[in-house]
C-alpha positions as CSV (number, residue, x, y, z in Angstrom):
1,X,112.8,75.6,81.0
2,X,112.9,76.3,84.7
3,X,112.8,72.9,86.7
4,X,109.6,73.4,89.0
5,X,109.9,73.0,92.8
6,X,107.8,69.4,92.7
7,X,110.3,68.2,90.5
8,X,113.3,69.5,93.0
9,X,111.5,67.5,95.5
10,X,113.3,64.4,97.5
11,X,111.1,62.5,99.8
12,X,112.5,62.7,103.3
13,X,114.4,66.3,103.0
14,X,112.9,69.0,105.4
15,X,113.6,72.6,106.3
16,X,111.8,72.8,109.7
17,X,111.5,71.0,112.9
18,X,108.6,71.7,114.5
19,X,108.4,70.8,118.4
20,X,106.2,68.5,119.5
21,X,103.0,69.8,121.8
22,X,103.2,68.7,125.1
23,X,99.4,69.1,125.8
24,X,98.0,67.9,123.0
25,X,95.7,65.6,124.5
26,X,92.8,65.2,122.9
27,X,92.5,64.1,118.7
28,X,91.8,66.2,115.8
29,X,88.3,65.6,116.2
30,X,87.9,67.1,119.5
31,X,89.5,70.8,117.6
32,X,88.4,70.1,113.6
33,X,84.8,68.1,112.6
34,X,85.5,65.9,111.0
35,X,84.2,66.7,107.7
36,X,86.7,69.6,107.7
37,X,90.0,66.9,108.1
38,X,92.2,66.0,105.2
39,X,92.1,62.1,104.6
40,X,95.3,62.2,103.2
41,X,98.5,64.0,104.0
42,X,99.0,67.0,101.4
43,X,101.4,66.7,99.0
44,X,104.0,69.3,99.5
45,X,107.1,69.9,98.6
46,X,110.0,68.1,100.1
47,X,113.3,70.6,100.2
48,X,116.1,71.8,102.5
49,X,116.2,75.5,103.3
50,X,119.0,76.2,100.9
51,X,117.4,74.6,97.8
52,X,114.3,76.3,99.0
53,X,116.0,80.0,99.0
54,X,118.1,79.3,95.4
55,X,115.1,78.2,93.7
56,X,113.3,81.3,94.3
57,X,115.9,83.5,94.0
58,X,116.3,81.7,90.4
59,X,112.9,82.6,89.8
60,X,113.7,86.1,91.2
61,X,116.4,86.7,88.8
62,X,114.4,85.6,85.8
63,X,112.0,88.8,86.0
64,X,112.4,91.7,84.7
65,X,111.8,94.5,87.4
66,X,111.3,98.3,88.3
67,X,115.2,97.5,90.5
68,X,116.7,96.0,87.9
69,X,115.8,98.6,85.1
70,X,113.2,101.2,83.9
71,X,110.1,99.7,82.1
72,X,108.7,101.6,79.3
73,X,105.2,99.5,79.5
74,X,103.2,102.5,77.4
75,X,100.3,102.5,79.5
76,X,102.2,102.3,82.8
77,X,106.1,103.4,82.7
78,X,107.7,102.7,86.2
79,X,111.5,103.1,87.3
80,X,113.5,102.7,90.2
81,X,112.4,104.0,93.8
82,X,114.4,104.9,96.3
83,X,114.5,102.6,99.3
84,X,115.1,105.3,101.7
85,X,111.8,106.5,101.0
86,X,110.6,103.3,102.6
87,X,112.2,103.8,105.5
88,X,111.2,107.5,105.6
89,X,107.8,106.6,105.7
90,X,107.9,103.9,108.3
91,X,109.1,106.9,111.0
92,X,107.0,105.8,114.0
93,X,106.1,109.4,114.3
94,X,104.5,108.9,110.9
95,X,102.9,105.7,110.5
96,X,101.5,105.3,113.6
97,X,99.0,108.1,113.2
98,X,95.2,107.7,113.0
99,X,93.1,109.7,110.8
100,X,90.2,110.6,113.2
101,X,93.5,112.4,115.7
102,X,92.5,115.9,116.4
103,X,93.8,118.2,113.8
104,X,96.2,119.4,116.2
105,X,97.7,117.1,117.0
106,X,98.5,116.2,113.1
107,X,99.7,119.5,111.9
108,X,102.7,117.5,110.5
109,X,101.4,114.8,108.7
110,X,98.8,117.7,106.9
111,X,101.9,119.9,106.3
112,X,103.3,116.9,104.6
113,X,100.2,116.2,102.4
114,X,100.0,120.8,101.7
115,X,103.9,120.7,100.5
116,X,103.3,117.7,98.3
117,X,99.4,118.8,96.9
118,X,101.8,122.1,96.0
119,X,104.8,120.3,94.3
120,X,102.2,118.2,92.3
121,X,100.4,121.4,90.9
122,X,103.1,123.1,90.0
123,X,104.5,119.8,88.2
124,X,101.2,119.5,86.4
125,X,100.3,123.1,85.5
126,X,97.2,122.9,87.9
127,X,95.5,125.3,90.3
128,X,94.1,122.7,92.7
129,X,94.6,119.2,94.2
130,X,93.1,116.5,95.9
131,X,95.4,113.4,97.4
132,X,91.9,111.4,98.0
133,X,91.1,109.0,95.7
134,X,93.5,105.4,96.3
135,X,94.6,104.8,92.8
136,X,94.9,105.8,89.5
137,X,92.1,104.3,88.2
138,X,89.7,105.6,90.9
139,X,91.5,109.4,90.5
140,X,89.7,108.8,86.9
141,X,86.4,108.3,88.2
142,X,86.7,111.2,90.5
143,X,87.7,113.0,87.4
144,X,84.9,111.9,85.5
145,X,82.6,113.0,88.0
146,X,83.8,116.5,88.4
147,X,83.3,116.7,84.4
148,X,79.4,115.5,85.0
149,X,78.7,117.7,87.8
150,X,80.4,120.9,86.0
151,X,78.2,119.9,83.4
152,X,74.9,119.7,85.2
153,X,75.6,122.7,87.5
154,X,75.7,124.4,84.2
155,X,72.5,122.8,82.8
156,X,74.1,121.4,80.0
157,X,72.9,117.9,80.7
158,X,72.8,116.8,77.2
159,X,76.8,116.0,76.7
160,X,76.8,112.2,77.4
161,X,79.9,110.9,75.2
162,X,83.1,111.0,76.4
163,X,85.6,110.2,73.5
164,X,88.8,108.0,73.6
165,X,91.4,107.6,71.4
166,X,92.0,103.5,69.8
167,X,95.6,103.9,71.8
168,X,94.2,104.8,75.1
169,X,95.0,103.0,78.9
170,X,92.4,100.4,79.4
171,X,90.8,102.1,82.3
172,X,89.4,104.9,80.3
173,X,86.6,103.9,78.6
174,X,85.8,101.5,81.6
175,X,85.9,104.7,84.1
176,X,83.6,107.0,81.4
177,X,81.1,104.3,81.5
178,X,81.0,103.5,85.0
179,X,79.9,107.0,85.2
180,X,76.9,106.8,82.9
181,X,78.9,108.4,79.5
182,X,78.9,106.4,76.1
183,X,82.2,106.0,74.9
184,X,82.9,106.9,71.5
185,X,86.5,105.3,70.4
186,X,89.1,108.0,68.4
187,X,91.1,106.3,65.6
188,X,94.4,107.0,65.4
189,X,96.4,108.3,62.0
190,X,99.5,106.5,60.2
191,X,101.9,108.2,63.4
192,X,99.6,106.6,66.1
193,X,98.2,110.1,67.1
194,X,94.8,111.2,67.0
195,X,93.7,111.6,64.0
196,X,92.2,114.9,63.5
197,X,89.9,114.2,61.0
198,X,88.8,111.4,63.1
199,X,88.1,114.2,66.4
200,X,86.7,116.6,64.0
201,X,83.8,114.1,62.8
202,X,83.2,113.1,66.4
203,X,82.6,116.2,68.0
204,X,79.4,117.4,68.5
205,X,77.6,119.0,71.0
206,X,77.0,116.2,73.2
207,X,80.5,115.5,74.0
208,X,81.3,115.7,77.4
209,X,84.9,115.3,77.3
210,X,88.3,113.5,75.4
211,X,90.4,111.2,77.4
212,X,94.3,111.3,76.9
213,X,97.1,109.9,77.5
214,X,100.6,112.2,76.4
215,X,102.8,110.5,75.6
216,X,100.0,107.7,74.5
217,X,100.5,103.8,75.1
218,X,102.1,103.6,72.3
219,X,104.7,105.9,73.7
220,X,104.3,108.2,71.3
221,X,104.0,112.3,72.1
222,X,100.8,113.5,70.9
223,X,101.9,116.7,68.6
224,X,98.4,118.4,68.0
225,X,97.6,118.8,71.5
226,X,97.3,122.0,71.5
227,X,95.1,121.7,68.5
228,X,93.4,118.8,70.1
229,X,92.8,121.0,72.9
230,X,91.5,124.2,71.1
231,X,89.4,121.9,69.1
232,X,87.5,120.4,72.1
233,X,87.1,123.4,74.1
234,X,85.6,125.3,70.9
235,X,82.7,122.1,70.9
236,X,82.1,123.3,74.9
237,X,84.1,120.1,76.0
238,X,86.5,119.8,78.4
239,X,90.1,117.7,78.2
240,X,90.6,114.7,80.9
241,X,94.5,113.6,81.2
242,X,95.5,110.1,82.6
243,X,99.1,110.5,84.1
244,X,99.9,106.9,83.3
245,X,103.1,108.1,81.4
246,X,104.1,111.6,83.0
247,X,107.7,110.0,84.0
248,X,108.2,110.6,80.3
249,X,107.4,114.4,80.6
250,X,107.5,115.7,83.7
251,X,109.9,118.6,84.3
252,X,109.8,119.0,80.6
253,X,105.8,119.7,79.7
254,X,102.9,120.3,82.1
255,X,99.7,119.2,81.2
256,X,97.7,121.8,82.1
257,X,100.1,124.2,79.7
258,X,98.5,121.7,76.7
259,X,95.0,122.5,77.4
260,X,93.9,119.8,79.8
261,X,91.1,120.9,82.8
262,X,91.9,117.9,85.0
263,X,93.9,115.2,85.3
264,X,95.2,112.4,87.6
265,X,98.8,111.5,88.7
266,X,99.6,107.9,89.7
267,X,101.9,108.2,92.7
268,X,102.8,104.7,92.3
269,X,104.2,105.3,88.6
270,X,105.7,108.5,89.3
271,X,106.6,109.3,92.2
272,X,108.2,106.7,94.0
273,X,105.8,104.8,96.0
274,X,104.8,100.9,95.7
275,X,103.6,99.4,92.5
276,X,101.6,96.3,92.4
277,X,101.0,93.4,95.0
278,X,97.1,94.9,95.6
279,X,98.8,98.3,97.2
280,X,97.9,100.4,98.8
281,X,98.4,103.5,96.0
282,X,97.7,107.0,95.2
283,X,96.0,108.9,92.7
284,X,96.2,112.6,92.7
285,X,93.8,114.5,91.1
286,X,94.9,117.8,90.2
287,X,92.6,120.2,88.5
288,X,91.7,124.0,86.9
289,X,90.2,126.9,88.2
290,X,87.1,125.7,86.1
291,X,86.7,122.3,88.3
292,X,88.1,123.6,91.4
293,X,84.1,124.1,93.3
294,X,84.0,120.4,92.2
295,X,86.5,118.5,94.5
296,X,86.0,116.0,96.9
297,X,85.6,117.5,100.1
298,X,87.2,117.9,102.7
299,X,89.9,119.9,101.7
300,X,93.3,120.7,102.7
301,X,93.5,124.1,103.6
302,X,95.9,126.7,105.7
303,X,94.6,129.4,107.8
304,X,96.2,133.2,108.2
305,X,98.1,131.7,111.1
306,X,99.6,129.0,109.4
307,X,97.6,126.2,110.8
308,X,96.4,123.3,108.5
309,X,92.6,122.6,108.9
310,X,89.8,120.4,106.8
311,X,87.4,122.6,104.8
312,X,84.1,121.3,104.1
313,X,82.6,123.9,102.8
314,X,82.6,123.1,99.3
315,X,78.9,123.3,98.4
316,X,79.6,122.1,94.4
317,X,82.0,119.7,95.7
318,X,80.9,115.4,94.3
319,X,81.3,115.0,97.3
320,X,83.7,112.6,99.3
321,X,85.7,109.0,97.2
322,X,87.1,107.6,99.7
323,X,87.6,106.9,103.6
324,X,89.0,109.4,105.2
325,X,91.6,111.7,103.1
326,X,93.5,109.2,100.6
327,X,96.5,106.7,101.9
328,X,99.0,108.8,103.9
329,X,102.3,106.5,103.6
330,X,102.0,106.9,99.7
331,X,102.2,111.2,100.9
332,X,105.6,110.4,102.5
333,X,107.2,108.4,100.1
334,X,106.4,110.8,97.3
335,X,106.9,114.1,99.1
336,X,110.6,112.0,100.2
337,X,111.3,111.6,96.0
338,X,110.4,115.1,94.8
339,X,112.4,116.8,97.8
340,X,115.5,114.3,97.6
């Protein structure tokens, strides 16, 4: 049992000297009412510096973490990033930029975001991309909602279930019902796949769409896909991948080769850019020829001359999911890790 920093404490040990204020005149009353001041003196901890610095880096030690080896979590496999790619994206020229800068004056920073929408699609099998949405869990919804407006653009208005297998990432069926869908749950077979039997009885013509995660959160590789995916797409639904666990495939298998119309790519899992703390994150949504028209707007787009530009004119498009075009420093880092 690790000793807890109250117990470490020894009355009378400090680890900074404040100076005294030289002007301070007037009592706390004058600055704070007095219903706002502590009657007593909080009790702190009383440590030097040093005890102070080994006791957290005790603590430090104790966890497991993405530096000091990979973590197979199903739902959320992270690995080492590069701490270059820190520094690359703290290049003044980069994070000082604002997003409402004329577009010529940015033609880097779009280039950067064009190279990387590219790399992603071609990792994922995909024909288009969107770097808006801030996480993975919101790249979902922005999923989800392509799905419903491809849906009511074709009048088929009826297809309110999204299905999702016993095994999937807890955001699925949270994402399919903010978006107005009942979730039906899949049960898996004696392998922890989808059972077949299982899809088969559930598919109907009200199914919207089938959630997936490949390799599931059980890290196990889904071996009917493509007879998932033929299965679905005979019913008139359409296949949604979460890329919670693409570090196990990726540069092996492309999801869009198994069948899937859209999917989402957690930058922060993947490719190399900060996990946890509240921060910021990315959530690439990548997408078929089928959804393309359905995008947030604007998108990135490059003109005969070469120049990057914003096109708007997306009149199918759900329209926009977040501020401004997604979080750029996440672009850096993970253009920095697929080009190293």
């Amino acid at each position: 049992m690790t000793t807890s920093i109250f117990e470490k404490s020894k009355p009378g040990r400090e680890n900074a000297n404040l100076p005294q204020l030289d002007n301070f005149s007037k009592d706390n009353n004058y600055y704070i009412p007095q219903n706002y001041l502590r009657q007593d003196q909080p009790k702190l901890p009383e440590l030097s510096e040093l005890d102070l610095v080994r006791h957290f880096t005790h603590l430090a030690s104790r966890n497991f973490s993405i530096d000091s080896g990979f973590y197979p979590l199903g739902s959320c496999t992270m690995k080492y990033n590069p701490k270059i790619n820190e520094q690359v994206a703290r290049i003044e020229g980069l994070c000082k930029l604002h997003p409402m800068q004329p577009q010529n004056q940015v033609q880097g920073a779009l280039e950067i975001m064009y190279i990387l929408g590219e790399y992603l699609k071609e990792i994922s099998g995909f024909y288009a991309i969107t770097l808006q949405p801030a996480a993975g869990a919101h790249g979902e919804l922005t999923g989800l909602l392509m799905i419903k407006k491809y849906f009511e653009k074709q009048g088929d208005t009826k297809r309110n279930i999204v299905l999702v297998p016993d095994t999937a990432h807890g955001t699925n069926p949270a994402t399919a019902s903010m978006c107005g869908y009942e979730v039906v749950e899949l049960k898996s077979n004696d392998r922890g796949q989808v059972d077949l039997e299982s899809l088969k009885k559930n598919l109907s013509g009200n199914v919207a769409a089938i959630m997936l995660t490949n390799p599931n959160t059980l890290g196990i590789f889904e071996e009917k896909i493509l007879e998932i995916s033929s299965l679905v797409h005979q019913a008139g639904g359409l296949l949604y991948y979460d890329g919670a666990n693409l570090n196990a495939i990726m540069g092996m298998a492309r999801p869009g080769d198994m069948g899937f119309d859209v999917c989402h790519l957690n930058l922060h899992k993947t490719f190399s850019t900060p996990h946890g703390g509240g921060g910021p994150g990315a959530g690439a949504v990548c997408c078929n020829r089928k959804l393309e028209s359905f995008l947030p707007i604007p998108i990135l787009s490059k003109d005969k001359e070469n120049n990057y530009f914003w096109n708007y004119n997306k009149q199918d498009s759900i329209g926009k999911v977040k501020g401004y075009y997604g979080n750029f420093g996440m672009f850096v880092r993970a253009l920095a890790y697929i080009m190293a």
